[in-house]
C-alpha positions as CSV (number, residue, x, y, z in Angstrom):
1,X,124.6,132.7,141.3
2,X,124.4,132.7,145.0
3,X,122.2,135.8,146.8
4,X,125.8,137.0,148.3
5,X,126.2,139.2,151.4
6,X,122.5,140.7,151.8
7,X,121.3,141.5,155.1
8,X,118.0,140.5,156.1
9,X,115.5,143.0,157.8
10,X,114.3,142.6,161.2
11,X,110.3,140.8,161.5
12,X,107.8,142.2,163.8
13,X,105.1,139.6,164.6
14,X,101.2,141.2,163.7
15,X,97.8,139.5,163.8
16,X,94.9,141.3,161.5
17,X,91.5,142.1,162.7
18,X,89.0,140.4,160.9
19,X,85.5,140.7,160.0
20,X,84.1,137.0,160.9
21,X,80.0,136.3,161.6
22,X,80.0,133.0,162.5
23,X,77.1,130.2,162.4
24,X,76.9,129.2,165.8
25,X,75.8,125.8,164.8
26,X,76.2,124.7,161.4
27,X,74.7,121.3,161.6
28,X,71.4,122.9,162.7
29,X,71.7,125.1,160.2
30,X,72.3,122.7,157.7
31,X,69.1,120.3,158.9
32,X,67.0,123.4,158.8
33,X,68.0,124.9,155.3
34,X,67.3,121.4,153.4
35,X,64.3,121.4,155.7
36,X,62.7,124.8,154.4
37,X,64.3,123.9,150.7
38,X,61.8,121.5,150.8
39,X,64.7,118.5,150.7
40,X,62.0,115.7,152.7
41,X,59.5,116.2,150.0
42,X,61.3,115.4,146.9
43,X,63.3,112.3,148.2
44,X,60.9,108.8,147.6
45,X,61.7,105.7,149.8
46,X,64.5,103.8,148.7
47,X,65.6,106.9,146.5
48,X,69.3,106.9,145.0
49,X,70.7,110.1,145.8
50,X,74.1,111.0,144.8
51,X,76.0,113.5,146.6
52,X,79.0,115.8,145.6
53,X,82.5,115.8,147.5
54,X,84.8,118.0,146.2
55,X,88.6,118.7,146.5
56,X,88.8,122.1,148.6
57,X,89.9,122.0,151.9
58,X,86.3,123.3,153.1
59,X,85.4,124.4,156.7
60,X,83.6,121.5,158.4
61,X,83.5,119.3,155.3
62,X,83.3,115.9,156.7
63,X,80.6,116.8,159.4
64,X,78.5,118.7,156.5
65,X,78.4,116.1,154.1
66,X,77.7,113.4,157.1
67,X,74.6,116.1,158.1
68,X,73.3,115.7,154.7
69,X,73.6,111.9,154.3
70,X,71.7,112.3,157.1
71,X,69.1,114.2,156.1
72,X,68.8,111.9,152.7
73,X,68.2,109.0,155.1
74,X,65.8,110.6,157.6
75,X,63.7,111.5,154.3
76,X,63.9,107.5,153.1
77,X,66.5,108.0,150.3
78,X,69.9,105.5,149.8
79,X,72.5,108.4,149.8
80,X,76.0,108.1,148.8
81,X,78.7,110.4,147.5
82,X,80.6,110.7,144.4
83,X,84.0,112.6,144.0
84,X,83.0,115.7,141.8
85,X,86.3,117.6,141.2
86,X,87.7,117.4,137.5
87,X,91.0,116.5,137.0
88,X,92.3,116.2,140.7
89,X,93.5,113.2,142.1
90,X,95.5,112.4,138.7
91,X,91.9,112.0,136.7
92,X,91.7,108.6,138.2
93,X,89.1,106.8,140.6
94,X,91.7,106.0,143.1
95,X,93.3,109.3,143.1
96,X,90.4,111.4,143.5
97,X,89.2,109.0,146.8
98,X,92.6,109.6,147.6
99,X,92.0,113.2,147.7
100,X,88.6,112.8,149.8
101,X,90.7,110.8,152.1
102,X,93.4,113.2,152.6
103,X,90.1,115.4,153.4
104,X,88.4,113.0,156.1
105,X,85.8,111.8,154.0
106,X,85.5,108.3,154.0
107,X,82.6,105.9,154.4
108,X,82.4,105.5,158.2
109,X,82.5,108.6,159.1
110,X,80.5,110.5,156.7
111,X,77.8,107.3,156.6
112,X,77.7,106.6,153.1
113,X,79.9,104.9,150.2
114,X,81.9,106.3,148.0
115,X,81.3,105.2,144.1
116,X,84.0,106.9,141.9
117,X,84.4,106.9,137.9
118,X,85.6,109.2,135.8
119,X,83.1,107.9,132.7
120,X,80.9,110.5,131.4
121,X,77.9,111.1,129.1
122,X,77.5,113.5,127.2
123,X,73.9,115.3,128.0
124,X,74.0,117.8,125.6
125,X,75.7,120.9,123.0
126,X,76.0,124.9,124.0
127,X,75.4,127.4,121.2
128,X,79.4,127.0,120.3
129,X,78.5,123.4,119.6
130,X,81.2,122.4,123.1
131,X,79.9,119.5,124.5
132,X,78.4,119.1,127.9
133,X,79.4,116.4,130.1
134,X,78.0,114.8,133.6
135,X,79.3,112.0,135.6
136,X,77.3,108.5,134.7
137,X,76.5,107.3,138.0
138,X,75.6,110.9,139.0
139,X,73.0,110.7,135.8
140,X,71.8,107.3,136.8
141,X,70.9,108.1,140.7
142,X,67.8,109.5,141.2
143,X,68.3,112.8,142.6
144,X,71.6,114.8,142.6
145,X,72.6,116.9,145.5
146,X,75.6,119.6,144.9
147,X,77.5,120.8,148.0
148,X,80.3,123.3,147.9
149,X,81.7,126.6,148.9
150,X,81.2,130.1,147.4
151,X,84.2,131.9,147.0
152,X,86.1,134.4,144.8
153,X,87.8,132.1,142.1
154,X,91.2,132.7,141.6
155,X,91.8,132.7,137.8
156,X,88.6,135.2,136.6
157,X,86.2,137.7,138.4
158,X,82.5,137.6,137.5
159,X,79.1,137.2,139.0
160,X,79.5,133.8,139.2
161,X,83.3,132.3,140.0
162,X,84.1,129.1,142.4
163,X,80.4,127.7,144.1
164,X,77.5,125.1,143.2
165,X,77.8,125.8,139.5
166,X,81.3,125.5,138.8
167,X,81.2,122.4,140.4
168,X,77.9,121.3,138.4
169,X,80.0,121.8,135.4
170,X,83.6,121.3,136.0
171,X,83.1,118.9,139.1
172,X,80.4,116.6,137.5
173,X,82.0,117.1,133.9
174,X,85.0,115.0,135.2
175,X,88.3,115.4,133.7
176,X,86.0,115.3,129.8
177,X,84.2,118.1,131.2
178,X,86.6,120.0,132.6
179,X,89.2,119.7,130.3
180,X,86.2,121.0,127.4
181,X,85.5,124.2,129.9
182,X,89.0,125.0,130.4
183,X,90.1,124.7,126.8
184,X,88.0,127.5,125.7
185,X,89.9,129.7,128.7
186,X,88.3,132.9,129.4
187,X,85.5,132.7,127.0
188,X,84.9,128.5,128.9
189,X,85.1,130.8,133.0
190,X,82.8,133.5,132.1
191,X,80.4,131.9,129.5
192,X,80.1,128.3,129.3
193,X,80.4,127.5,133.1
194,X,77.1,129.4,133.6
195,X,75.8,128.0,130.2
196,X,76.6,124.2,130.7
197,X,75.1,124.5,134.5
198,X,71.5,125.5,133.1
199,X,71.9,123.1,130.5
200,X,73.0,120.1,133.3
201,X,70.4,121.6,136.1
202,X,67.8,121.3,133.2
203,X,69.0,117.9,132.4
204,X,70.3,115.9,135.0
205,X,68.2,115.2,137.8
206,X,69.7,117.6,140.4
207,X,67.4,118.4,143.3
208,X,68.9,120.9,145.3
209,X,72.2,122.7,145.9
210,X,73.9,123.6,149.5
211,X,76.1,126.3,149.7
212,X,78.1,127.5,152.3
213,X,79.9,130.8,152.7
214,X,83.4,131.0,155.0
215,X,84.7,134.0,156.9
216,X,87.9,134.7,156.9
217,X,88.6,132.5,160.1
218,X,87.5,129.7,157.3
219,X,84.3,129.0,159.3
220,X,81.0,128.9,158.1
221,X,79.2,132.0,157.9
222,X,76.3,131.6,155.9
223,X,74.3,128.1,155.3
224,X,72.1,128.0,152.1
225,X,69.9,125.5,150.5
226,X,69.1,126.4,147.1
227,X,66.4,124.3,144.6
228,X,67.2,124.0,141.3
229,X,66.0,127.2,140.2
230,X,67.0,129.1,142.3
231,X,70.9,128.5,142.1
232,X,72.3,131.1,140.1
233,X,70.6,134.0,141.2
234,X,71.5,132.9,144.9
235,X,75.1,132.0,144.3
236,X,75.4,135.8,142.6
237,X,74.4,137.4,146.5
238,X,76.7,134.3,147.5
239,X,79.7,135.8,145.8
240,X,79.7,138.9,147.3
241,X,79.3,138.3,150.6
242,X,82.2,135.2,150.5
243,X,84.1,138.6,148.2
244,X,83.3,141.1,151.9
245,X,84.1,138.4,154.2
246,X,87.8,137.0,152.8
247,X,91.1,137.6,154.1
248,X,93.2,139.7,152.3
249,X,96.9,141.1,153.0
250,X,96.6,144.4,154.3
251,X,99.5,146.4,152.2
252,X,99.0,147.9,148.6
253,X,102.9,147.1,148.0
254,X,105.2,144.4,148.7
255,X,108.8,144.1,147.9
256,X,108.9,139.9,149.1
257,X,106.2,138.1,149.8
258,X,107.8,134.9,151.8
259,X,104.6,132.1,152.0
260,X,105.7,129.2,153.7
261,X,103.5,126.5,152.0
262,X,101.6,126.1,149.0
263,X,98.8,123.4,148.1
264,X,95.7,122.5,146.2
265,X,93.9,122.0,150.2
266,X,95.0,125.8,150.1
267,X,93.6,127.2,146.7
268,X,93.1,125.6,143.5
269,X,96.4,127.4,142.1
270,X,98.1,126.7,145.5
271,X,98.3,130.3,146.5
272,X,95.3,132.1,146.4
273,X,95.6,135.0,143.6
274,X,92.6,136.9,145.1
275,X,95.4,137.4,148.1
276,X,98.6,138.1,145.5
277,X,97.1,139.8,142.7
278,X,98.7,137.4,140.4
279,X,95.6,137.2,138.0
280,X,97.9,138.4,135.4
281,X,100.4,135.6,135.0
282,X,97.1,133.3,134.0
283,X,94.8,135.5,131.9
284,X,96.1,139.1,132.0
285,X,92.8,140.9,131.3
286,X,91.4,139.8,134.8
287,X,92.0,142.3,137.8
288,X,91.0,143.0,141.2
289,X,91.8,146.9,142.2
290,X,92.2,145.3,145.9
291,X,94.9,142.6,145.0
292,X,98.5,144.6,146.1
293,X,101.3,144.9,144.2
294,X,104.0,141.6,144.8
295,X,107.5,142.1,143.4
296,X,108.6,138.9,144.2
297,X,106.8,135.7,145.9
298,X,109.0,132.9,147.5
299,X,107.7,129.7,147.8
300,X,109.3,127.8,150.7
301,X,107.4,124.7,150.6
302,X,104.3,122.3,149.7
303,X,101.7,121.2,152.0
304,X,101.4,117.7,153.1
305,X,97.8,118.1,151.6
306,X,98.7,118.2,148.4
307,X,100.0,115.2,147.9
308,X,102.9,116.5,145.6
309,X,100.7,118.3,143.3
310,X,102.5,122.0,142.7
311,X,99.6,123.3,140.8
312,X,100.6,127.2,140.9
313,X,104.4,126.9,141.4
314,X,104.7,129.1,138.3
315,X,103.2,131.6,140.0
316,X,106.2,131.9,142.7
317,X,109.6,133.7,141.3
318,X,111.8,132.0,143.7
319,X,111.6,128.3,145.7
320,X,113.5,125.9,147.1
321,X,115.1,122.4,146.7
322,X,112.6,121.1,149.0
323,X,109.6,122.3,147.4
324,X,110.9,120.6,144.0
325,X,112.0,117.2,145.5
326,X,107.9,117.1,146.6
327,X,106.4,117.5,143.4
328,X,104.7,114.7,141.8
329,X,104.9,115.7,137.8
330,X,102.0,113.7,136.8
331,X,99.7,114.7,139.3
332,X,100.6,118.4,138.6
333,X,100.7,118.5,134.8
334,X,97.2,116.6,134.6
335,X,96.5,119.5,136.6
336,X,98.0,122.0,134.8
337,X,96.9,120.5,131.2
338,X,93.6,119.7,131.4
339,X,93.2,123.8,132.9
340,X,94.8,124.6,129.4
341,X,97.7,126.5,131.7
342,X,101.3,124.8,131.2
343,X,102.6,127.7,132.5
344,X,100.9,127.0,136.3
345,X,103.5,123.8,136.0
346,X,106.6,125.8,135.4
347,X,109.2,125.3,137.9
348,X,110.6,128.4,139.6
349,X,114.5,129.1,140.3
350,X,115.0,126.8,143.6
351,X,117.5,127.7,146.3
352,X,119.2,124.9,148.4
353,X,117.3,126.6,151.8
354,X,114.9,128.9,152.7
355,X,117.4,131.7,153.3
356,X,119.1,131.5,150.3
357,X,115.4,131.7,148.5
358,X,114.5,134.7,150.6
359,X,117.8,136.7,149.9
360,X,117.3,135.7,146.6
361,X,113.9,137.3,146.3
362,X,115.2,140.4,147.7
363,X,118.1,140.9,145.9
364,X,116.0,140.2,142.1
365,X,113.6,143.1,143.4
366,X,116.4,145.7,142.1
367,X,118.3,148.4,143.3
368,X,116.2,149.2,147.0
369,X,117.7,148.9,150.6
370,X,117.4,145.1,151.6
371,X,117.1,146.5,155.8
372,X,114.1,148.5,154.6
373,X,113.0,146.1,152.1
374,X,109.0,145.2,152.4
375,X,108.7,142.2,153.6
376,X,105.6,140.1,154.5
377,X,106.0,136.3,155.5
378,X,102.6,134.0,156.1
379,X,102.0,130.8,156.5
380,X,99.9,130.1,153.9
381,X,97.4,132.5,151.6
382,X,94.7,130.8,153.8
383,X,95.7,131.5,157.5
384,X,96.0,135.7,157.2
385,X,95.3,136.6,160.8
386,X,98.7,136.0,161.7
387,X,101.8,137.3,159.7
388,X,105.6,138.6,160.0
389,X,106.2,141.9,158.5
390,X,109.4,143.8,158.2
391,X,110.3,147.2,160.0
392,X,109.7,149.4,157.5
393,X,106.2,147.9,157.1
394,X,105.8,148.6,160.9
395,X,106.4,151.6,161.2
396,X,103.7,152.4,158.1
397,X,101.3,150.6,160.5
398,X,101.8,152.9,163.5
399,X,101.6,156.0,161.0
400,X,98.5,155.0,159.5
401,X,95.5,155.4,161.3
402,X,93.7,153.3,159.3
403,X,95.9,150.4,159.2
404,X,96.9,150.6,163.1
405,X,93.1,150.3,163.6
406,X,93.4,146.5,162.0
407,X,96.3,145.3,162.7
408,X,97.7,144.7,166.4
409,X,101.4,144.7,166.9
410,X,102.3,141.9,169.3
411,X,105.9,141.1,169.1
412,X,109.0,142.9,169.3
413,X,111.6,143.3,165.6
414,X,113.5,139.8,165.4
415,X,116.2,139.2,163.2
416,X,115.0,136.1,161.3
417,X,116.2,132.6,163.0
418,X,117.7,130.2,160.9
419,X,118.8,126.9,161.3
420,X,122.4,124.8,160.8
421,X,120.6,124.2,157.3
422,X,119.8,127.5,156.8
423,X,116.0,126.9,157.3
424,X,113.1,128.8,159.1
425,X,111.8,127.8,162.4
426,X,107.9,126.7,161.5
């Protein structure tokens, strides 16, 4: 079935005033956080201290975690870093440094080696009897730094979601130990993540924690070193200031929401579902009263980033043949399977072009007017200060005071330019 003779409403160009504090100089910042966290004191000469690198695309991630070897070396420690991301990267060794090199971190630049495995010991049993796993060459170091982002995560909402102790848990745990998290679903988010982070923290010889907060321009806002016992009370203030500071689409309703790439370097479901609401289509008891209300999200294509893995894509309602030709299966069903959610692998109807997939989208919304259909088209669920909305969403920005106070019309209505191929300009 073919989207037939729908015409397309015009696209005004828009860019969204954001709230964004900035550190002026994060490497500073960084050298005096592990400074007053006491960092010089509890490295010994010739020390082996491991590291975290992650899988997010995080602000500044190759110069932070080069600032922090630093730091390990200045205080007479060996440092080196270990991938500490689950499942990504296929659950092997090569993938996941695969992934840290799709990221910029590699030895020379960052100043230390990279020593990847995905075997795990098992340090101990929660009250529910699930075991509690930690990477074995993170166990044998002698001191454990964890570095990561706080941020809203995007499958539950809590006091603590995505940050140092998800990545304690889930990161260090491996595939084993994510996979063991994930299979218990809500219960393994809100309970065990905190639960198996004491238990590891108490256990494993982690020595501090370094968080970092982004604005919604994804630079870093807020630099925090945290020791041991002080992580989860921290990451809690953490949350809710990453929660004031993040992007967020500026409607309440949406007939089409057209995003023109998805990726893992994006969000860990390749659209972020603190920006479309779509908590629902994982675990439908989780909400957020300031997600909007998405008829229909089209999909027009991966990220380069991702390297194939769709993670997500069952969260889109229409795509296209491009997207699908990019996938790599494997990559996104490990994903997919060791999360417990088959249904984030589920392929979408896919169009032969992007206009096809956007008239599509429009015409499965039901019986409304296609010229005044509510339309918003961004680049990704990232990059928010910049987006094409339709006329009719236009002229609700000049009416509402509120909303003509953030957002800044700069462009005239377009029709929406097409190539021979029926594909959008990017």
């Amino acid at each position: 079935m073919l989207p037939g003779d729908i015409l397309l409403p015009r696209m005004v160009e828009v860019r969204q005033k954001l709230i964004a504090p900035k550190v002026p100089d994060f490497a500073l910042a960084i050298r005096e956080e592990l400074k007053r966290a006491g960092l010089m004191e509890k490295i010994k000469p010739g020390a082996k201290i491991a590291i975290t690198a992650g899988s997010r695309g995080i602000a500044h991630y190759q110069e932070m975690l080069a600032t922090v070897v630093d730091m390990v070396k200045k205080a007479g420690g060996e440092p080196f870093l270990i991938p500490a991301m689950g499942s990504h990267g296929g659950a092997t060794p090569e993938g996941q440094i695969e992934v840290l090199r799709s990221l910029g971190i590699t030895p020379e630049p960052v100043g230390a080696p990279i020593y990847a495995s995905m075997e795990v010991k098992e340090i101990g049993r929660l009250d529910n009897g699930a075991p509690v796993y930690v990477d074995r060459i993170a166990l044998k170091s002698d001191g454990i730094i964890v570095v990561n982002r706080v941020k809203p995560h995007t499958e539950f909402k809590d006091k603590i979601e995505s940050g140092l102790m998800k990545m304690i848990t889930i990161g260090l745990g491996k595939q084993k130990g994510a996979e063991t998290i994930h299979r218990y679903q809500s219960e393994g988010y809100h309970k065990l993540i905190p639960m198996a982070a004491r238990l590891i923290i108490k256990k494993a010889p982690i020595i501090m924690g370094l968080a970092t907060v982004e604005n919604a321009y994804h630079e870093i806002a807020v630099v925090k070193a945290l020791r041991p016992d002080e992580i989860e009370e921290e990451e809690m203030r953490l949350l809710e200031k990453s929660k004031d500071l993040m992007a967020r689409l500026p409607f309440t309703e949406i007939d089409v929401l057209i995003v023109d790439e998805m990726g893992k370097n994006i969000s860990g479901l390749g659209m972020d579902t603190n920006v479309t609401g779509r908590f629902w289509m994982v675990m439908p008891a989780e909400t957020d009263p300031r997600a909007p209300k998405i008829r229909r999200i089209v999909v027009l294509d991966l990220s380069k980033e991702t390297h194939g893995n769709a993670t997500g894509i069952g969260l889109a309602d229409i795509t296209t043949k491009r997207t699908v030709s990019k996938i790599d299966y494997d990559a996104t069903f490990v994903n997919c399977l060791t999360g417990t959610w088959p249904e984030l692998a589920r392929v979408p109807p896919f169009l032969p072009n992007d206009r096809d997939a956007i008239l599509m989208g429009i015409r499965t919304c039901g019986p409304i007017d296609p010229v005044r259909s509510r339309i918003v088209r961004v680049k990704n669920t990232l990059e928010l200060d910049r987006m094409w909305i339709s006329e009719s969403l236009c002229e609700i920005v000049k009416e509402d005071k509120e909303l003509s106070e953030r957002i800044d019309i700069i462009g005239e209505p377009k029709e929406m330019q097409f190539d021979v191929l029926g594909n959008l300009a990017r």
